[in-house]
N, C-alpha and C positions, 0 to 999 in steps of 0.2 A: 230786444229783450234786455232787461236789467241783472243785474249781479250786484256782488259783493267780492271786493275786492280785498284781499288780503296781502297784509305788506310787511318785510323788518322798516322801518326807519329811513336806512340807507337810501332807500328806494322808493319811497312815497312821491316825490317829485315827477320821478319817470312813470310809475303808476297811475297818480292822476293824470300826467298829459296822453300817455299812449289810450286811456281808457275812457276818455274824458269824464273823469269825475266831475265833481262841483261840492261833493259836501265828503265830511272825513268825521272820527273818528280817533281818537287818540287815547291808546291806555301805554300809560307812559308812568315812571317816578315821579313824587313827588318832586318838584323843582327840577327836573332835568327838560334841558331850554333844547329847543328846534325851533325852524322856519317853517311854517304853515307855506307849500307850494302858491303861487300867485293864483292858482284857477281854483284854487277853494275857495267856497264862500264866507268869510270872517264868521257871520252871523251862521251858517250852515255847519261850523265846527267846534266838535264835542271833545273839551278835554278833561278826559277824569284820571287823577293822580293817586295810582295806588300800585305796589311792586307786586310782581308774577312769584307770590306765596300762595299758599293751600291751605295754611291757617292762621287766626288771629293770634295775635299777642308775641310777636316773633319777633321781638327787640324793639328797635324803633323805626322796622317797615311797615309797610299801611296795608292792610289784607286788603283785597278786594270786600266791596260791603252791597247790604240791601242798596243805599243810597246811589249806588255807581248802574247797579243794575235798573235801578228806576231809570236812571236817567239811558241808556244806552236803549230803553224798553221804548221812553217815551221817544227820543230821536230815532227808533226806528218807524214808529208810526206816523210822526210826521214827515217824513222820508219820502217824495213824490215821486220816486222810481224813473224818471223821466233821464235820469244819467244813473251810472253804478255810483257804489257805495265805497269808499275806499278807508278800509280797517284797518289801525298798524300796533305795534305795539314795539319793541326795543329790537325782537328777533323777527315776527311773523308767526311763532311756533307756537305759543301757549293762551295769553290774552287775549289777542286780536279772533284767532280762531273760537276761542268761546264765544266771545263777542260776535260774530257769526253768526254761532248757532242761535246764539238768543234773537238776535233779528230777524235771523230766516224765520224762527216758531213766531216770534210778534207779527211778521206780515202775511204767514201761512201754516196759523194753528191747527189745519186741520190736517199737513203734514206727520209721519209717521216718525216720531224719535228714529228708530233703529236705520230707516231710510233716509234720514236725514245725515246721522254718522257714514251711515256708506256714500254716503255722494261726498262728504268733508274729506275722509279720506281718498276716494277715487280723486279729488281735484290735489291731496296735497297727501305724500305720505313721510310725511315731517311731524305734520300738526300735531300736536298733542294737548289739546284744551283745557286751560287753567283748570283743574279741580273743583275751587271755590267757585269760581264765578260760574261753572257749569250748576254747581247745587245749587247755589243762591239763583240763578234763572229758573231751574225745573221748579222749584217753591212757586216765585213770583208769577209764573207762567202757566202753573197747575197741570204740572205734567205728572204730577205723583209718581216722582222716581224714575220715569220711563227713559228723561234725559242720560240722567246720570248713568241708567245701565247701558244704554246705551254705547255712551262714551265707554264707558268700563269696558265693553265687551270691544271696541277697536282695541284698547293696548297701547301702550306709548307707542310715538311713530318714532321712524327711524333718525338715527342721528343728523342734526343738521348744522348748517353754518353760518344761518340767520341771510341766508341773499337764495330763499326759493317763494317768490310771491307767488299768487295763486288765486283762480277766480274761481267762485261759489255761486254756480246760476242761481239763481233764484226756483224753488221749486213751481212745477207745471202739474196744475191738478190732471189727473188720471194717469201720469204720467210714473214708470216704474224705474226708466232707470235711472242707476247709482252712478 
């Protein structure tokens, strides 16, 4: 069975080998340089430069935009599940976990939002889903709202230290639990 992997930075290397990835994900700042681990695929990986803000126009950081979520929408469809998925972002704790949810609803929209947060939190209770990026996916995704309440209704999670990675099965139709 496939997953989504979710990672801080630190730990992307160890993630892709223990899990065998092959393709990744990166929301990361604008210009802040990493190593792409050797078992990801060059052409398989998505880097979109934008800082873990909740609104536009916040100096000279980049908000999360429509344009980042197209693209995380269209890399998760072509995504051939055939290895997991491996998420990161600086900590593990806010982008990468949105980034998540928006894959999980692209490969299984008939998924329930609210059972969807509970399975994110049952795998991680850290996560706490960029804001933006979660509204700007229920838009793109036509969840009308359902995300966002979703999210709302877990809560920030609890404090963390940026070194708690976390797998995200993938949802199993008829399947209930969180």
């Amino acid at each position: 069975m496939s997953a989504i992997i979710v990672s801080p930075l630190a730990r992307i290397a160890e993630m892709a080998v223990r899990h065998g990835a092959t393709e990744m994900v990166s929301l990361m700042g604008p210009g802040q340089d990493f190593h792409r681990p050797g078992v990801i695929a060059k052409e398989r990986h998505l880097l979109l430069g934008m800082n873990d803000i909740a609104f536009a126009g916040t100096g000279d950081l980049v908000a999360p935009a429509e344009a980042h979520v197209a693209a995380i929408i269209d890399f998760a469809k072509s995504w051939n599940r055939s290895a997991p998925l491996l998420i990161h972002c600086w900590m593990g704790v806010s982008r990468s976990p949105a980034a998540a949810l928006i894959t999980s609803l692209t490969i299984h929209p008939e998924e329930e939002d609210d059972h969807l947060a509970l399975r994110l939190r049952a795998a991680s209770p850290f996560a706490t889903p960029n804001a933006r990026l979660v509204e700007i996916g229920d838009a793109m995704l036509g969840r009308n709202g359902r995300l966002v309440a979703a999210v709302k209704a877990l809560g920030r999670g609890a404090d963390a230290d940026g070194n708690a990675p976390f797998v995200l099965p993938l949802y199993k139709p008829g399947s209930t639990d969180a």
